[in-house]
Gaussian input, Z-matrix of N, CA and C with variables (Angstrom, degrees):
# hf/3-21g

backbone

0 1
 N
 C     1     B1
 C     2     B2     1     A1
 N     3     B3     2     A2     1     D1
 C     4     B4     3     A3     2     D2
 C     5     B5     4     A4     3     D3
 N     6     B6     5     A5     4     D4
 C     7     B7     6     A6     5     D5
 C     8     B8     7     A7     6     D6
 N     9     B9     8     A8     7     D7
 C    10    B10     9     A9     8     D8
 C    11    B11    10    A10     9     D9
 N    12    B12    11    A11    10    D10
 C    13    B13    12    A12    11    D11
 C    14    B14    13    A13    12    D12
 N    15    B15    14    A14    13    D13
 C    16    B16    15    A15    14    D14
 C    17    B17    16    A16    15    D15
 N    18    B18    17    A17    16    D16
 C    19    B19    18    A18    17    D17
 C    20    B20    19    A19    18    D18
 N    21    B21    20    A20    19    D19
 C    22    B22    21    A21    20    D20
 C    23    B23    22    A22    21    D21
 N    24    B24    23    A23    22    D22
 C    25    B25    24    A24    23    D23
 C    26    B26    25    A25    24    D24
 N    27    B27    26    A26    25    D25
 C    28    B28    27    A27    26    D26
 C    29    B29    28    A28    27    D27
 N    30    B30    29    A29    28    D28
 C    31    B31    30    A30    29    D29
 C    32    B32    31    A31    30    D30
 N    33    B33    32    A32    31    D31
 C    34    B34    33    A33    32    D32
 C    35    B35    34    A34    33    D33
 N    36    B36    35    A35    34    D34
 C    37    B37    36    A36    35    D35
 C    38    B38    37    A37    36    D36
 N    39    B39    38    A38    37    D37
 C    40    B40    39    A39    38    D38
 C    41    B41    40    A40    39    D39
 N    42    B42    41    A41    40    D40
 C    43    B43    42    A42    41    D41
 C    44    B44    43    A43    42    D42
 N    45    B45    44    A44    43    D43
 C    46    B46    45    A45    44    D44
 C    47    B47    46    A46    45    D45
 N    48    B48    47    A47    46    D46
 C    49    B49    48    A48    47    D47
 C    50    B50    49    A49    48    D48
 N    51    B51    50    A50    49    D49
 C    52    B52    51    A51    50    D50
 C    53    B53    52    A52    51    D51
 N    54    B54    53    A53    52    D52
 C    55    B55    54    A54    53    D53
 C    56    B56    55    A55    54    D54
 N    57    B57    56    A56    55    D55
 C    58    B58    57    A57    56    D56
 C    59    B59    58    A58    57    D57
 N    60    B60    59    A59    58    D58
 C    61    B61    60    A60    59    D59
 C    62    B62    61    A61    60    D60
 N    63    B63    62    A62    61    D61
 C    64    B64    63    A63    62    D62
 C    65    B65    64    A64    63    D63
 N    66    B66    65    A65    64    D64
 C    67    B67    66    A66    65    D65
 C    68    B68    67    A67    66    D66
 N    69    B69    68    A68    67    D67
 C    70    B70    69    A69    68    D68
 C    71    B71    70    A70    69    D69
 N    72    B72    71    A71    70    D70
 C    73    B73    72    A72    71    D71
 C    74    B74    73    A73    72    D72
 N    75    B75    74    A74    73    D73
 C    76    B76    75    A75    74    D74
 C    77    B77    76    A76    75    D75
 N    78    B78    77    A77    76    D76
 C    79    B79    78    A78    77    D77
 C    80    B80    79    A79    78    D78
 N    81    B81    80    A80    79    D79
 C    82    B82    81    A81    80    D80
 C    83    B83    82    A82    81    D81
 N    84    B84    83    A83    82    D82
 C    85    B85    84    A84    83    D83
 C    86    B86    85    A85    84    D84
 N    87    B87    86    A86    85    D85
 C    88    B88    87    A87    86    D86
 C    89    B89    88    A88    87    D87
 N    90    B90    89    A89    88    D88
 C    91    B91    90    A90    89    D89
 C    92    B92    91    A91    90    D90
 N    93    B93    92    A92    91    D91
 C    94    B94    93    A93    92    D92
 C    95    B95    94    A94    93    D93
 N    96    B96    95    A95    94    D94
 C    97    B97    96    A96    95    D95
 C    98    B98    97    A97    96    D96
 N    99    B99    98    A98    97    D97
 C   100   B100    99    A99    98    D98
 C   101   B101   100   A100    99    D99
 N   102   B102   101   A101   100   D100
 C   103   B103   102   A102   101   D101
 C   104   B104   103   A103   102   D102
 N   105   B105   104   A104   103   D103
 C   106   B106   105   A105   104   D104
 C   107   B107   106   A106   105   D105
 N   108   B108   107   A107   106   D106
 C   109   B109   108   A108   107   D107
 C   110   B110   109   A109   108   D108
 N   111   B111   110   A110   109   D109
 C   112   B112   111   A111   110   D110
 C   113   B113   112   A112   111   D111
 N   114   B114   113   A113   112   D112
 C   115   B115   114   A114   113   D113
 C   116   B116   115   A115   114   D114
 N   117   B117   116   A116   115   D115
 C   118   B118   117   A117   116   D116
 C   119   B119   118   A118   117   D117
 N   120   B120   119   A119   118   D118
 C   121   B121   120   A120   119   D119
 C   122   B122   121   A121   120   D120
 N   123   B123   122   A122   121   D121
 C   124   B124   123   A123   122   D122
 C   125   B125   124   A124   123   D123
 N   126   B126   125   A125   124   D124
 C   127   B127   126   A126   125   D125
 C   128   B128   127   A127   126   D126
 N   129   B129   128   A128   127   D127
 C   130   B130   129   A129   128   D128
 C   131   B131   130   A130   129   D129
 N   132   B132   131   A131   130   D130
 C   133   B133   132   A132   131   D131
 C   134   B134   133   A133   132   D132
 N   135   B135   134   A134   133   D133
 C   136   B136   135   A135   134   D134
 C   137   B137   136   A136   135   D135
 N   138   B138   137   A137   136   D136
 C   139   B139   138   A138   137   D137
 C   140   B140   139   A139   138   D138
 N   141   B141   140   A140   139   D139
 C   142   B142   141   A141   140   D140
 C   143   B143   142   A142   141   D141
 N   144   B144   143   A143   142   D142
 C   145   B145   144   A144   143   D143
 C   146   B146   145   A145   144   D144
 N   147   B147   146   A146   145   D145
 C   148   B148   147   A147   146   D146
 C   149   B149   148   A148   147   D147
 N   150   B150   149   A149   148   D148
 C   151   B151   150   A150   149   D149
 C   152   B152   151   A151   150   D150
 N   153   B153   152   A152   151   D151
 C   154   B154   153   A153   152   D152
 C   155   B155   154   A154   153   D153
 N   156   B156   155   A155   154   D154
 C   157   B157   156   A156   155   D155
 C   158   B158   157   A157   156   D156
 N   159   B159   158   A158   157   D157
 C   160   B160   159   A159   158   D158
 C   161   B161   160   A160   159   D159
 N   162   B162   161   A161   160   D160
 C   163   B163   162   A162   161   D161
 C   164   B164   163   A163   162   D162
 N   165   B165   164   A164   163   D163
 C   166   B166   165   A165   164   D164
 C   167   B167   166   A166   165   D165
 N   168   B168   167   A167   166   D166
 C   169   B169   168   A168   167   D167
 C   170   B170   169   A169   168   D168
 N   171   B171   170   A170   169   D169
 C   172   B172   171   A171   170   D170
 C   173   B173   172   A172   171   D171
 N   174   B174   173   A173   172   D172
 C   175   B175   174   A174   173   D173
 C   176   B176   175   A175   174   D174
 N   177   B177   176   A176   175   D175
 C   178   B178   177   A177   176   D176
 C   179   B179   178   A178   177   D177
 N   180   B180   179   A179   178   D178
 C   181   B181   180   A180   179   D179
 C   182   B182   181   A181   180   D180
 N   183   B183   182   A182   181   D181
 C   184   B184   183   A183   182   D182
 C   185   B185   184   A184   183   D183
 N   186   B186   185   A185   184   D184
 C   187   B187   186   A186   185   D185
 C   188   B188   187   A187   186   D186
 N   189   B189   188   A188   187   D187
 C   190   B190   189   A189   188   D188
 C   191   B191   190   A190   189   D189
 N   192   B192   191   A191   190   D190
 C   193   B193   192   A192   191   D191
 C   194   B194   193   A193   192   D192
 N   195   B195   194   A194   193   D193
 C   196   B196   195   A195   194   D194
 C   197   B197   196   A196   195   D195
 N   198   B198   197   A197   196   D196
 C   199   B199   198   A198   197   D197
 C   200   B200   199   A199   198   D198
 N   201   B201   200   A200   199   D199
 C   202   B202   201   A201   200   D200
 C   203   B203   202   A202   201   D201
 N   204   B204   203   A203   202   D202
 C   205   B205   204   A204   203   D203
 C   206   B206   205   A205   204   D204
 N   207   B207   206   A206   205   D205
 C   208   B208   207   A207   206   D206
 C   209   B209   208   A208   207   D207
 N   210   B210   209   A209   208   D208
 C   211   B211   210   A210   209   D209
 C   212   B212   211   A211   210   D210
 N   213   B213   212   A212   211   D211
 C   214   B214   213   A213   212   D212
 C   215   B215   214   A214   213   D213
 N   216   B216   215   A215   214   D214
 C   217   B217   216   A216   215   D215
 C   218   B218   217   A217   216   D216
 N   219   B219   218   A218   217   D217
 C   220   B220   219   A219   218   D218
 C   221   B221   220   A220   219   D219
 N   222   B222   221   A221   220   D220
 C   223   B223   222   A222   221   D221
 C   224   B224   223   A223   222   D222
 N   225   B225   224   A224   223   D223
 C   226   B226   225   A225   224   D224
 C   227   B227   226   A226   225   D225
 N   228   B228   227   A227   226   D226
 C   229   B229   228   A228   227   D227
 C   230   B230   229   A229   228   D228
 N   231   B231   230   A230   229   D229
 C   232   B232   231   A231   230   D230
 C   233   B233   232   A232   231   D231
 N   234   B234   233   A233   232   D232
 C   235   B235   234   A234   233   D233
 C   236   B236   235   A235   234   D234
 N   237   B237   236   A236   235   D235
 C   238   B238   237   A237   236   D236
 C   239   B239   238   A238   237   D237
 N   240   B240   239   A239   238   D238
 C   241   B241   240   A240   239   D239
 C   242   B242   241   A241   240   D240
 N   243   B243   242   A242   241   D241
 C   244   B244   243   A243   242   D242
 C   245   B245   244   A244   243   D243
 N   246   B246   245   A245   244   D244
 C   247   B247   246   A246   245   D245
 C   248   B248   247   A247   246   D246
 N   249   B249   248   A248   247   D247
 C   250   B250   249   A249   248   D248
 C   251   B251   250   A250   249   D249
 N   252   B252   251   A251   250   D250
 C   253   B253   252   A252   251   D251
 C   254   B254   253   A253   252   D252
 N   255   B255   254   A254   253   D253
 C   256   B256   255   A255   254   D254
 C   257   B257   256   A256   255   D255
 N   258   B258   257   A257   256   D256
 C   259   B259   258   A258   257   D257
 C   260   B260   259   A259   258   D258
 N   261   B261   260   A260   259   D259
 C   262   B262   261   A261   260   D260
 C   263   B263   262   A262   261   D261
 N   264   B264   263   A263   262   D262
 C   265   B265   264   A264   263   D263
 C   266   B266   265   A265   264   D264
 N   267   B267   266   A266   265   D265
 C   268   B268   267   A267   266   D266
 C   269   B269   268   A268   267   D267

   B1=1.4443
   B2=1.5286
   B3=1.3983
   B4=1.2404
   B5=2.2393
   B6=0.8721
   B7=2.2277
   B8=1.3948
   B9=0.8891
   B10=1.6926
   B11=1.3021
   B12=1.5721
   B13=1.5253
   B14=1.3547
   B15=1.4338
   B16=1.8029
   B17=1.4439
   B18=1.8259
   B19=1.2959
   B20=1.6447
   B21=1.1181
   B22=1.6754
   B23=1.2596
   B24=1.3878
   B25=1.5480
   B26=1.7029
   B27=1.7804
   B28=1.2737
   B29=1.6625
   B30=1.5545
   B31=1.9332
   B32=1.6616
   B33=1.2014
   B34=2.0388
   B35=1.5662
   B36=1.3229
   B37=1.7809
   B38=1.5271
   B39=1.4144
   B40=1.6701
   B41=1.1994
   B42=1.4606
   B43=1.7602
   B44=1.3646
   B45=1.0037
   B46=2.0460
   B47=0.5318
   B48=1.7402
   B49=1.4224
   B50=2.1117
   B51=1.3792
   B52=1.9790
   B53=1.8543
   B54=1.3738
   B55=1.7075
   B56=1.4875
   B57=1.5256
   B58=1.1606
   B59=1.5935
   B60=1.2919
   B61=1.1537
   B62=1.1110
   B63=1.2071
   B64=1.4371
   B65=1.6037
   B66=1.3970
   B67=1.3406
   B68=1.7882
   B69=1.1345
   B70=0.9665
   B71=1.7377
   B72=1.0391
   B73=1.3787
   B74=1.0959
   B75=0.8973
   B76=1.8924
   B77=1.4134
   B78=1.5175
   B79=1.3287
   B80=1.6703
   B81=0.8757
   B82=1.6732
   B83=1.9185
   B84=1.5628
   B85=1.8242
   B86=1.3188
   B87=1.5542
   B88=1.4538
   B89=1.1861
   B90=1.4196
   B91=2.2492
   B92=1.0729
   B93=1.5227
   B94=1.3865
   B95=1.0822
   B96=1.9069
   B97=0.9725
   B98=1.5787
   B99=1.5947
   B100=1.7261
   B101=1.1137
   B102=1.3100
   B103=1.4724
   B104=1.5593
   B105=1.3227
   B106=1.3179
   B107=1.5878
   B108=1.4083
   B109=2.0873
   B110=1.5258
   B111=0.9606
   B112=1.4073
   B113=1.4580
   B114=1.5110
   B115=1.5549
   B116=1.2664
   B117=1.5484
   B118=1.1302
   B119=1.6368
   B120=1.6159
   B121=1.8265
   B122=1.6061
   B123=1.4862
   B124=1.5057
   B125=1.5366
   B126=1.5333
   B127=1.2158
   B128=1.5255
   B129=1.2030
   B130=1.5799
   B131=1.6278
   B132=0.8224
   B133=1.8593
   B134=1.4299
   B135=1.1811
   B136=1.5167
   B137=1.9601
   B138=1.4656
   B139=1.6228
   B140=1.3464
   B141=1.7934
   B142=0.9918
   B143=1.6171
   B144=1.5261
   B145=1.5164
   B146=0.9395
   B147=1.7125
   B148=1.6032
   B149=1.0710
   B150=1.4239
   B151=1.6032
   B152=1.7128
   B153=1.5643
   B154=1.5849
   B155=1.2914
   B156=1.8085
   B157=1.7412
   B158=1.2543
   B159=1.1203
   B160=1.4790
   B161=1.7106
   B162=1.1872
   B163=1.9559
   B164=1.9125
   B165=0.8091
   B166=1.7536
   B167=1.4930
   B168=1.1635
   B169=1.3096
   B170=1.9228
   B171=1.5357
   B172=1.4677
   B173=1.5204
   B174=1.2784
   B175=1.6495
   B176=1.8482
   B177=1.5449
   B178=0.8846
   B179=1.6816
   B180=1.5157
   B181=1.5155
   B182=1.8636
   B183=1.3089
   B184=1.8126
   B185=1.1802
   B186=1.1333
   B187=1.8356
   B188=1.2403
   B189=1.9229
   B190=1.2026
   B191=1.4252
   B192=1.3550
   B193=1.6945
   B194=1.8628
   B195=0.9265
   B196=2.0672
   B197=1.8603
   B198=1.1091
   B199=1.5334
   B200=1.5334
   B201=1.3447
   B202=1.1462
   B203=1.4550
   B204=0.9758
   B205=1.7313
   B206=1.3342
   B207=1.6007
   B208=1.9271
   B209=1.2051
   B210=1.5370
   B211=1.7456
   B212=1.5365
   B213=1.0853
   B214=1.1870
   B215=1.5586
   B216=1.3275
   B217=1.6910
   B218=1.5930
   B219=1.2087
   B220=1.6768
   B221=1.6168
   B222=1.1380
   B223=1.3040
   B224=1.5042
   B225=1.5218
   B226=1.0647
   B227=1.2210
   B228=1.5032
   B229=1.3154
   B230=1.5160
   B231=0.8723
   B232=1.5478
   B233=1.9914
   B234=1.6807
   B235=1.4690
   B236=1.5658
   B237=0.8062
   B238=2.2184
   B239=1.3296
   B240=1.4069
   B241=1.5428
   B242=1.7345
   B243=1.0005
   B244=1.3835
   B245=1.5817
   B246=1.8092
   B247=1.0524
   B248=1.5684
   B249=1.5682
   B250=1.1505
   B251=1.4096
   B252=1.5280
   B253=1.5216
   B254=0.9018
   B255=1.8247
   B256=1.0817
   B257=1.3890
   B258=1.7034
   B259=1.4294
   B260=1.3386
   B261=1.5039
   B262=1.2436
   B263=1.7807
   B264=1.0595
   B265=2.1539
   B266=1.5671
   B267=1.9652
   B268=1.5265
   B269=1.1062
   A1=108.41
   A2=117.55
   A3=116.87
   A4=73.35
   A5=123.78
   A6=118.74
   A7=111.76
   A8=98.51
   A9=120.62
   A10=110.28
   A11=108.19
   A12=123.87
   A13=81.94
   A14=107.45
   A15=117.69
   A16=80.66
   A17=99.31
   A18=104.83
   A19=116.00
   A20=151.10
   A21=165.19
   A22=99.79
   A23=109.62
   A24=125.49
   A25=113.40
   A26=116.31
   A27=82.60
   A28=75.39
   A29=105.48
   A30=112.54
   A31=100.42
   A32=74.77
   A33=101.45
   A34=72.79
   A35=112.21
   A36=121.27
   A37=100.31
   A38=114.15
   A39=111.36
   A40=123.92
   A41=120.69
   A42=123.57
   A43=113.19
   A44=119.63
   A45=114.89
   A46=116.90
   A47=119.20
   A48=142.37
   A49=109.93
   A50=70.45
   A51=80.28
   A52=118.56
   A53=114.96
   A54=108.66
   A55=101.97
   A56=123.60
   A57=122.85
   A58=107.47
   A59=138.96
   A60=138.47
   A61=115.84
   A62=137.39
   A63=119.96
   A64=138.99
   A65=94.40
   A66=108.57
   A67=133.67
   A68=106.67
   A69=126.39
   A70=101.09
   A71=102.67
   A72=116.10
   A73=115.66
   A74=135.10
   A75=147.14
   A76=98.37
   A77=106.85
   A78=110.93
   A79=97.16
   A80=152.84
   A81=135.35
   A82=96.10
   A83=102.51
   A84=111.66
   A85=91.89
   A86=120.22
   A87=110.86
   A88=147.29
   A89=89.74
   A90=89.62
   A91=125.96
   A92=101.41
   A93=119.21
   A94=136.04
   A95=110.46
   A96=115.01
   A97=108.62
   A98=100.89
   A99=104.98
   A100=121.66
   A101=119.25
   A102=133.04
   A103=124.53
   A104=130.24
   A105=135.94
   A106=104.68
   A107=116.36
   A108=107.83
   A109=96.35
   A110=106.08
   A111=128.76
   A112=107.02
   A113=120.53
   A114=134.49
   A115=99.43
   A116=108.40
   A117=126.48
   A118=128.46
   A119=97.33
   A120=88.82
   A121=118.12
   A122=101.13
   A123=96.76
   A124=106.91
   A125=105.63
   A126=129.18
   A127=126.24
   A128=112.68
   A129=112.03
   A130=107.17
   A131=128.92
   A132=143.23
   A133=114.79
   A134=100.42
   A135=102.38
   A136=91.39
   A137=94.79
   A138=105.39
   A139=90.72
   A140=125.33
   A141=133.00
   A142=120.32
   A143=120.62
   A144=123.90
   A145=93.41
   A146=110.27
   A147=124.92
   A148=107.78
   A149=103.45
   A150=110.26
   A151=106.78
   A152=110.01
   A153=104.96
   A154=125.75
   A155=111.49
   A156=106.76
   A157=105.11
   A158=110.72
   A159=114.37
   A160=105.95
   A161=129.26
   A162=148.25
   A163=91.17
   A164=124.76
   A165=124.52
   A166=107.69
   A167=101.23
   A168=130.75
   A169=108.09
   A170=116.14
   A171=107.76
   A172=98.71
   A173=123.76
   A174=125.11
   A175=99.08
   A176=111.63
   A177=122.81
   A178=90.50
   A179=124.28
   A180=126.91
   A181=120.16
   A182=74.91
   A183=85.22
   A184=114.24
   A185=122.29
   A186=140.17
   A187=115.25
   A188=110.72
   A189=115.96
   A190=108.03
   A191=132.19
   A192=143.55
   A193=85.48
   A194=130.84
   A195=116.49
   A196=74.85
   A197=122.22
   A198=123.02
   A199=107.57
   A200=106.47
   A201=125.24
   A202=140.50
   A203=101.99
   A204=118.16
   A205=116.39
   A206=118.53
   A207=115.18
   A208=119.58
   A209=121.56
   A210=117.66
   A211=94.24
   A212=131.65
   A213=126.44
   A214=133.15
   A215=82.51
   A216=90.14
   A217=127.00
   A218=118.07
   A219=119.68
   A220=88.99
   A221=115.43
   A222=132.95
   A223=126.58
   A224=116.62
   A225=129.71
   A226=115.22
   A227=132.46
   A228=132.57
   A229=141.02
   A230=115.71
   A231=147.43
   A232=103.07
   A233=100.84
   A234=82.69
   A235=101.31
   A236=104.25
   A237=120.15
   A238=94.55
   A239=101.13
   A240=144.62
   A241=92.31
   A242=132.92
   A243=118.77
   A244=108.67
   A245=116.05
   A246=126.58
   A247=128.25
   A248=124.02
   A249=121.73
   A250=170.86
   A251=92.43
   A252=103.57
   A253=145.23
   A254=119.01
   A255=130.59
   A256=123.48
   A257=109.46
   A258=117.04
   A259=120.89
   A260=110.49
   A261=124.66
   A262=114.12
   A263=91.87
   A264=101.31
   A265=85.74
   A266=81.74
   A267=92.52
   A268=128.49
   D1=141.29
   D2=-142.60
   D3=-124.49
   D4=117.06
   D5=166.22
   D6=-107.16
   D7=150.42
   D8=172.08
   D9=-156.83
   D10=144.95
   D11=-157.94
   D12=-105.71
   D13=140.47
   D14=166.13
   D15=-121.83
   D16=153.26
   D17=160.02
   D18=-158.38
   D19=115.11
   D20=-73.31
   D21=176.07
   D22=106.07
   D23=173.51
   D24=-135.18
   D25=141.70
   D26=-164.43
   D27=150.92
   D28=136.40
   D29=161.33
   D30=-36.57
   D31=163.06
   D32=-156.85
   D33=-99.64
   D34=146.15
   D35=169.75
   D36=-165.98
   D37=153.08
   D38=171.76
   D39=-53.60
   D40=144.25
   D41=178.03
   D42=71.18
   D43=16.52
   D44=165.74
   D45=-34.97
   D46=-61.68
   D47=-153.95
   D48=-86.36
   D49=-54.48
   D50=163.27
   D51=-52.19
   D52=-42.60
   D53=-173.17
   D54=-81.41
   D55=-26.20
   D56=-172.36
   D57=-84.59
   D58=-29.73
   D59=161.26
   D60=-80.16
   D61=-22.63
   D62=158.25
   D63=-65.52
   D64=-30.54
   D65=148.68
   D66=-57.79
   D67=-29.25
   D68=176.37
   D69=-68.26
   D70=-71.54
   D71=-169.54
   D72=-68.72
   D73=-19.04
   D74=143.35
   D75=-29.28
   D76=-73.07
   D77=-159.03
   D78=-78.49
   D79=5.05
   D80=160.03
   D81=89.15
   D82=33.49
   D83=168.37
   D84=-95.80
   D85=125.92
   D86=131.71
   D87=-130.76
   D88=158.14
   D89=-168.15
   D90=-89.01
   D91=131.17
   D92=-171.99
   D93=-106.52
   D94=14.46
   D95=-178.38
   D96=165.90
   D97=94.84
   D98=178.64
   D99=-126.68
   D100=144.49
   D101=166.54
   D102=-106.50
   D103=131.06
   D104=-161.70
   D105=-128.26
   D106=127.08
   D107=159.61
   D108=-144.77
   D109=165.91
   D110=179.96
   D111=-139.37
   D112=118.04
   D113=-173.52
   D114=-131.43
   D115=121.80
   D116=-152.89
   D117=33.81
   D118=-88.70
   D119=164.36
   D120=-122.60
   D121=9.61
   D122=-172.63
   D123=-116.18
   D124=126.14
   D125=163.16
   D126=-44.07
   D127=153.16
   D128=176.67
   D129=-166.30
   D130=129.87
   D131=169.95
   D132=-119.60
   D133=158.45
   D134=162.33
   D135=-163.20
   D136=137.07
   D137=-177.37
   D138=-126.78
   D139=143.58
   D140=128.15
   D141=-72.85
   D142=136.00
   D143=-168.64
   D144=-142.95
   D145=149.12
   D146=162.07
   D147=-113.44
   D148=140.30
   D149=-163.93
   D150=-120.80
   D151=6.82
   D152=174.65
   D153=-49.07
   D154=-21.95
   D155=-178.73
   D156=-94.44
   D157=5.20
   D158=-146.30
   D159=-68.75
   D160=135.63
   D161=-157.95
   D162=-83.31
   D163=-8.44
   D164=-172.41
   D165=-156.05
   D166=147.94
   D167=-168.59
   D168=-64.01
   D169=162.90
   D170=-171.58
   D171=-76.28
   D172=-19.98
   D173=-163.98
   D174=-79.68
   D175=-38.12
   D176=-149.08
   D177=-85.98
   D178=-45.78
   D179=160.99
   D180=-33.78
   D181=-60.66
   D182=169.06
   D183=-36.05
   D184=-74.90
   D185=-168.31
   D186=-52.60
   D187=-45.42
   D188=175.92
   D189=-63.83
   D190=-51.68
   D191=-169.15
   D192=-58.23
   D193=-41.51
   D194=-147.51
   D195=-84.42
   D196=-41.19
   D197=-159.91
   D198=-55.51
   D199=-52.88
   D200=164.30
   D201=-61.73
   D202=-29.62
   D203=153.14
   D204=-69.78
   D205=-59.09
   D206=162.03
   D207=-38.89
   D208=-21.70
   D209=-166.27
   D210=-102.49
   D211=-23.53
   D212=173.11
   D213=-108.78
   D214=1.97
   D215=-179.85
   D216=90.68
   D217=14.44
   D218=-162.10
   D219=-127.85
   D220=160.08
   D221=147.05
   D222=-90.31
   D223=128.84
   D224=-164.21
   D225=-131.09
   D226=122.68
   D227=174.73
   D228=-150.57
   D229=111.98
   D230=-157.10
   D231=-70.08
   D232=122.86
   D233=165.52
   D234=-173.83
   D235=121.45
   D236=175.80
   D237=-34.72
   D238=125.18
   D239=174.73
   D240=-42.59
   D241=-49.54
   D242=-154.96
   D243=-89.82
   D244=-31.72
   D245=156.17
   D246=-43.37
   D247=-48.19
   D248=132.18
   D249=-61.85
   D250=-6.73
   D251=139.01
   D252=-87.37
   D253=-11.21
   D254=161.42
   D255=-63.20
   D256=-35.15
   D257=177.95
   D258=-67.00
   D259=-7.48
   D260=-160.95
   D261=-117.65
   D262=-9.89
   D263=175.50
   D264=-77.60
   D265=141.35
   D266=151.26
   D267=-118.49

């Protein structure tokens, strides 16, 4: 199993969660594990995903997720499970 942390910040608006999983699921990613809040008006996620079936490349995920965040207004960012735990030991 291959993870990567997505994580979606950005005004709260309808279908966040819907354009970003469909994309997902297009490409043969699946999630295995998300968390969603909304404080006051700004949105926030974070999904663990496995991307071993996944139809496109991790560079190529990336590009699509930032693309998709510019068209909608959120920030979106893509990054290997192990890379972020490393950033994260203290």
């Amino acid at each position: 199993m291959s993870k990567v942390i997505i994580t979606v910040l950005g005004k709260d608006s309808v279908g966040i969660i819907a354009k970003v999983c469909t994309h997902l699921a297009a490409e043969r990613i699946n999630v295995l594990d998300i968390n969603q809040t909304i404080v006051q008006d700004y949105f926030h996620m974070m999904m663990i995903v496995d991307i071993s079936a996944a139809e496109e490349s991790l560079e190529e995920l990336t590009d699509a997720m930032q693309k998709l965040g510019e068209e909608v207004g959120l920030r979106i960012h893509v990054q290997r499970e192990e890379i972020f735990e490393a950033m994260h030991r203290i």
